[in-house]
C-alpha positions in Angstrom: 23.6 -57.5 -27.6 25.5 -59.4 -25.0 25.5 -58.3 -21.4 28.2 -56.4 -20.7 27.1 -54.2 -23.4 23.5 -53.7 -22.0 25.0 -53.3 -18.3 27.1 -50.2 -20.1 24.3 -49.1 -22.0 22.2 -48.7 -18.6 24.6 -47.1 -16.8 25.6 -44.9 -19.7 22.0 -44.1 -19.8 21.7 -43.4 -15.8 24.8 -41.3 -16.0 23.3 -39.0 -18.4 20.1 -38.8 -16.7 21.4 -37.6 -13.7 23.9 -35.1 -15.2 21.1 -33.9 -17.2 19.3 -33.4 -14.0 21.9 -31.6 -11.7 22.5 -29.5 -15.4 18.1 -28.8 -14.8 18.5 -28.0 -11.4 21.9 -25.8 -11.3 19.7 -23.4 -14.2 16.9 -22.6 -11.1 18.3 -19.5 -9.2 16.8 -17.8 -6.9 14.1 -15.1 -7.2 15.4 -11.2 -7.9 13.8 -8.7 -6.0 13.9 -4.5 -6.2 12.8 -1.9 -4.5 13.4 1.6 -4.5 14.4 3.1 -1.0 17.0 4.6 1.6 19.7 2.7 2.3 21.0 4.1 5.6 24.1 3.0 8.1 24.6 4.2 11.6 23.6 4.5 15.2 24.8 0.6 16.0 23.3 -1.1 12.8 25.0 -1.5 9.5 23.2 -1.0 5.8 19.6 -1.1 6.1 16.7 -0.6 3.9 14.0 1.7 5.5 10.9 2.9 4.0 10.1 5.7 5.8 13.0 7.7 7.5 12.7 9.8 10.6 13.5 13.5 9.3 16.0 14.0 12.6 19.4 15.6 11.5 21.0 13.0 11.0 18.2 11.2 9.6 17.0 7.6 11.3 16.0 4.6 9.9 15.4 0.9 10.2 14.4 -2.4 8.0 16.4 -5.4 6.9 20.0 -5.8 6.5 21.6 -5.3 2.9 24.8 -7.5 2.4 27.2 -6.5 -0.1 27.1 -3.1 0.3 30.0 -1.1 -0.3 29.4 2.7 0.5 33.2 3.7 -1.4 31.4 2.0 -4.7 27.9 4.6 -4.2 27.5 8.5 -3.8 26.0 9.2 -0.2 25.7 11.7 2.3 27.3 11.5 5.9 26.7 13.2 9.3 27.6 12.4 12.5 28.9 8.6 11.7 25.8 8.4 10.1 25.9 7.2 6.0 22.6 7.2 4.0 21.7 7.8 0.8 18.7 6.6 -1.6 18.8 3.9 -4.3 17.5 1.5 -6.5 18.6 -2.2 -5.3 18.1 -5.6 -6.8 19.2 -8.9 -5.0 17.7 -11.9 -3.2 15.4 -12.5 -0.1 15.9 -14.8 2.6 13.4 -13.5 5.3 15.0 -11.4 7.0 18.2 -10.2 4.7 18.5 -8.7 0.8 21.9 -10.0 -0.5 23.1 -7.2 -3.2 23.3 -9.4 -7.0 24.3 -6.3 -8.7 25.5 -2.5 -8.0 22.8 -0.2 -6.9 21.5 2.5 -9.0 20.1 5.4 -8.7 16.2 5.7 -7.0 13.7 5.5 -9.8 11.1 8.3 -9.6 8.0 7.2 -8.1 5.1 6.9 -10.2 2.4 9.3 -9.4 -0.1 8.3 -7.5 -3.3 10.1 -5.7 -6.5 8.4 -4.2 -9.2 8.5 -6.1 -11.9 11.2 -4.1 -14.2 12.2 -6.9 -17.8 11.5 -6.4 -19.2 8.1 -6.8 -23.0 9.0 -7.3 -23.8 10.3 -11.1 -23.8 14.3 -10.8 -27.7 15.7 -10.8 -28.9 17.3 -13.5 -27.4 20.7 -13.8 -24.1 19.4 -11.4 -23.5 19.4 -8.3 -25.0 22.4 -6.3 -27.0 23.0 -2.6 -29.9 22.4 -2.3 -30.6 24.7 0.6 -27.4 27.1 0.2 -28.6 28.2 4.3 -27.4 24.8 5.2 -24.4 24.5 3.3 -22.2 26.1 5.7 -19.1 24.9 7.7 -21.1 24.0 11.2 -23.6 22.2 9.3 -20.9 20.5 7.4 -19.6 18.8 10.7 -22.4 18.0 12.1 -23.7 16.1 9.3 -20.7 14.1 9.4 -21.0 13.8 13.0 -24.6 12.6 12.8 -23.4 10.3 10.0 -20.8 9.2 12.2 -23.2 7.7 15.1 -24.5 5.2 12.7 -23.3 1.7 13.4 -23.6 1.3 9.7 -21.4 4.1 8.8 -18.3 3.8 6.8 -16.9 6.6 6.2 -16.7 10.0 4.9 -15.0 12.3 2.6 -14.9 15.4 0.7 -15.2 15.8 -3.2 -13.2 18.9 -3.2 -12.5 18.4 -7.3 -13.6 21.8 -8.1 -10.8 23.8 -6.5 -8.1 21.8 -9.4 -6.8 25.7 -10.7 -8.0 27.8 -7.7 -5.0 29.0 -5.8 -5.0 28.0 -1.8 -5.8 31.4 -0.8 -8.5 31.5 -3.0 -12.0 32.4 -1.3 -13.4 30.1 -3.1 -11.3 27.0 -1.8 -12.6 25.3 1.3 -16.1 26.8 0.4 -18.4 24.4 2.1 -21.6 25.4 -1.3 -18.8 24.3 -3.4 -18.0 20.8 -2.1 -19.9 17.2 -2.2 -20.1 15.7 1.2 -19.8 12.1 0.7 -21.3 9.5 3.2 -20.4 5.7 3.4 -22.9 3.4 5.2 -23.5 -0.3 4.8 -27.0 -2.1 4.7 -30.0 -0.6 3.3 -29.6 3.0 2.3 -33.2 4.1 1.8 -33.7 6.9 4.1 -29.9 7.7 5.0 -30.3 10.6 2.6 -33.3 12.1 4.4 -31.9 11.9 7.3 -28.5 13.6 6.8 -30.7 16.1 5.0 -32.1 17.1 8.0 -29.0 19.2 8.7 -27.4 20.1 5.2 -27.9 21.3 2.6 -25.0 21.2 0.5 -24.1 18.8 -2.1 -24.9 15.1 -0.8 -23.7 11.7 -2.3 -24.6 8.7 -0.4 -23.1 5.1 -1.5 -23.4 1.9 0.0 -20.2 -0.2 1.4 -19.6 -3.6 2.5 -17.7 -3.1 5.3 -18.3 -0.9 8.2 -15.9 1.8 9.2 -15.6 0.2 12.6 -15.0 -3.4 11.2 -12.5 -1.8 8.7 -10.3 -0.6 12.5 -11.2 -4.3 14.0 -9.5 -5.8 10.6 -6.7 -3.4 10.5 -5.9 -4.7 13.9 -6.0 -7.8 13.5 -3.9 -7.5 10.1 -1.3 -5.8 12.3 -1.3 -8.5 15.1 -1.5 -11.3 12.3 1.3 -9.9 10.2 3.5 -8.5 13.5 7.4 -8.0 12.6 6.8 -8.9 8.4 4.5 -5.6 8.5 6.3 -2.5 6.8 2.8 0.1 7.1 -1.1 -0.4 7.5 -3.9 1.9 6.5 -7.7 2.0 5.8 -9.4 3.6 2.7 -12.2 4.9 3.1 -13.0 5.2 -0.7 -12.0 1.6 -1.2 -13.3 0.3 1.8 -10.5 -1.9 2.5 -7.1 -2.1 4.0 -3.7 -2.3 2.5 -0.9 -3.4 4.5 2.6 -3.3 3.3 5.3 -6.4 3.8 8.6 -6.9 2.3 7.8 -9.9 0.4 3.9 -10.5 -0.2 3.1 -14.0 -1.6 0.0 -15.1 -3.0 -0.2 -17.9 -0.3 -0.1 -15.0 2.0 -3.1 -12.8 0.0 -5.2 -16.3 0.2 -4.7 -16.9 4.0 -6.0 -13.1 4.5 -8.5 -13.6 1.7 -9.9 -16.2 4.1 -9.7 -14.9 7.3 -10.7 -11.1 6.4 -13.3 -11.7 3.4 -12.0 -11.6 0.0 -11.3 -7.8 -1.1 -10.9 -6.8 2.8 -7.3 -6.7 2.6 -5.0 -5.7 -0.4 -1.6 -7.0 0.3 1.4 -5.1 -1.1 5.4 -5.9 -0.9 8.2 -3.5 -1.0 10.3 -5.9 -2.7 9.0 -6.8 -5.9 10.7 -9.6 -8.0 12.6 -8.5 -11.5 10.9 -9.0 -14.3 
């Protein structure tokens, strides 16, 4: 092989290489988010995406930008210069803006969803019953909880109301304070917490242990909110789970990690609104 036939075999070679590498990178496109929302245009902002909607007549909303949309290509209601309706869209994320990358559709029906309040102590023998029906009544209900409540330990309470599924709202039986399970959250030891509540009802008791106090569940929350500030859609607490879940647009894992380790892993559940196509 003589040189100028090795000089054109490299650059041959180079020239492939590099269009097979601007062919690699032009097939990485950016990420695809949805959501399913209100869409809403009016009192000095264009198209917005809002997640919860202020139920004035007309309504009010506000969240990012949507570019692309065309209200004449979508049905929608209007009122007052006011446009709004609710969809399902699908398009890219730059921080701050969702560019449209196809037509929106109509909202998907959210899946069901209720938190979890049954028991978590095994039901006695026999179920769940007083055991002094005289202190199973509606002023000894709240001020167990309110004796609970001065416990820096406590973290939370709820009611296992699971017996009134069927029983119609008027029922005399619903809201019956015999026919509920007072549950009491407290972290640390446990041993005597019983006892003690027991000294003022009588009703059905379950007491479980948590890892994190209901006052260092509102110190976390805060700081969440502070931490987070304008990415934050919603915060909240569960008492149940004993954590809290805030709510961005886009959550990263990078973003669950930096909370993992400021908060305590589990502390803080970290959900987007926009969730990438699959």
């Amino acid at each position: 092989m003589n040189r100028r036939t090795a000089a054109f075999g490299l650059l041959t070679t180079l020239a492939l290489a590099g269009c097979g590498a601007s062919e690699a990178a032009g097939t990485v496109s950016p990420t695809r988010y949805e959501a399913n929302g209100t869409v809403l245009e009016g009192g000095g902002h264009g198209p917005q995406l809002c997640m919860m909607v202020m139920e004035s007549s007309p309504p009010q909303c506000g969240g990012p930008d949507v570019a692309g949309w065309d209200w004449n290509k979508v049905d929608h209601e209007s009122q007052g210069g006011v446009k709004w309706g609710e969809y399902r869209v699908v398009g890219t994320w730059d921080g701050t803006r969702l560019t449209l990358t196809e037509p929106p559709g109509a909202k998907a029906a959210a899946p069901a969803h209720e938190e979890d309040f049954t028991s978590p102590c095994p039901a006695p023998e026999g179920g769940w019953r007083p055991v002094d029906p005289a202190k199973a009544t509606q002023r000894a209900l709240e001020e167990a909880m309110a004796r609970a409540g001065t416990a820096e330990e406590f973290a939370g309470a709820w009611l296992d109301q699971s017996y009134m599924k069927g029983l119609p709202a008027e029922s005399p039986e619903a809201n019956d304070p015999r026919r509920l399970v007072l549950n009491l959250k407290f972290t640390g030891d446990l041993s005597g917490r019983e006892a003690w509540i027991r000294e003022v009802w009588g009703g059905a008791l379950c007491v479980s242990g948590a890892a994190r106090s209901q006052r260092e569940l509102e110190t976390i929350q805060r700081e969440v909110e502070a931490e987070l500030g304008d990415r934050l859609v919603s915060a909240s607490s569960s008492v149940r789970g004993n954590q809290v879940t805030a709510q961005v647009w886009v959550a990263t894992d990078e973003q669950r990690r930096d909370l993992d380790a400021r908060h305590g892993a589990g502390a803080v559940v970290l959900d987007g609104v926009l969730r990438p196509v699959g």
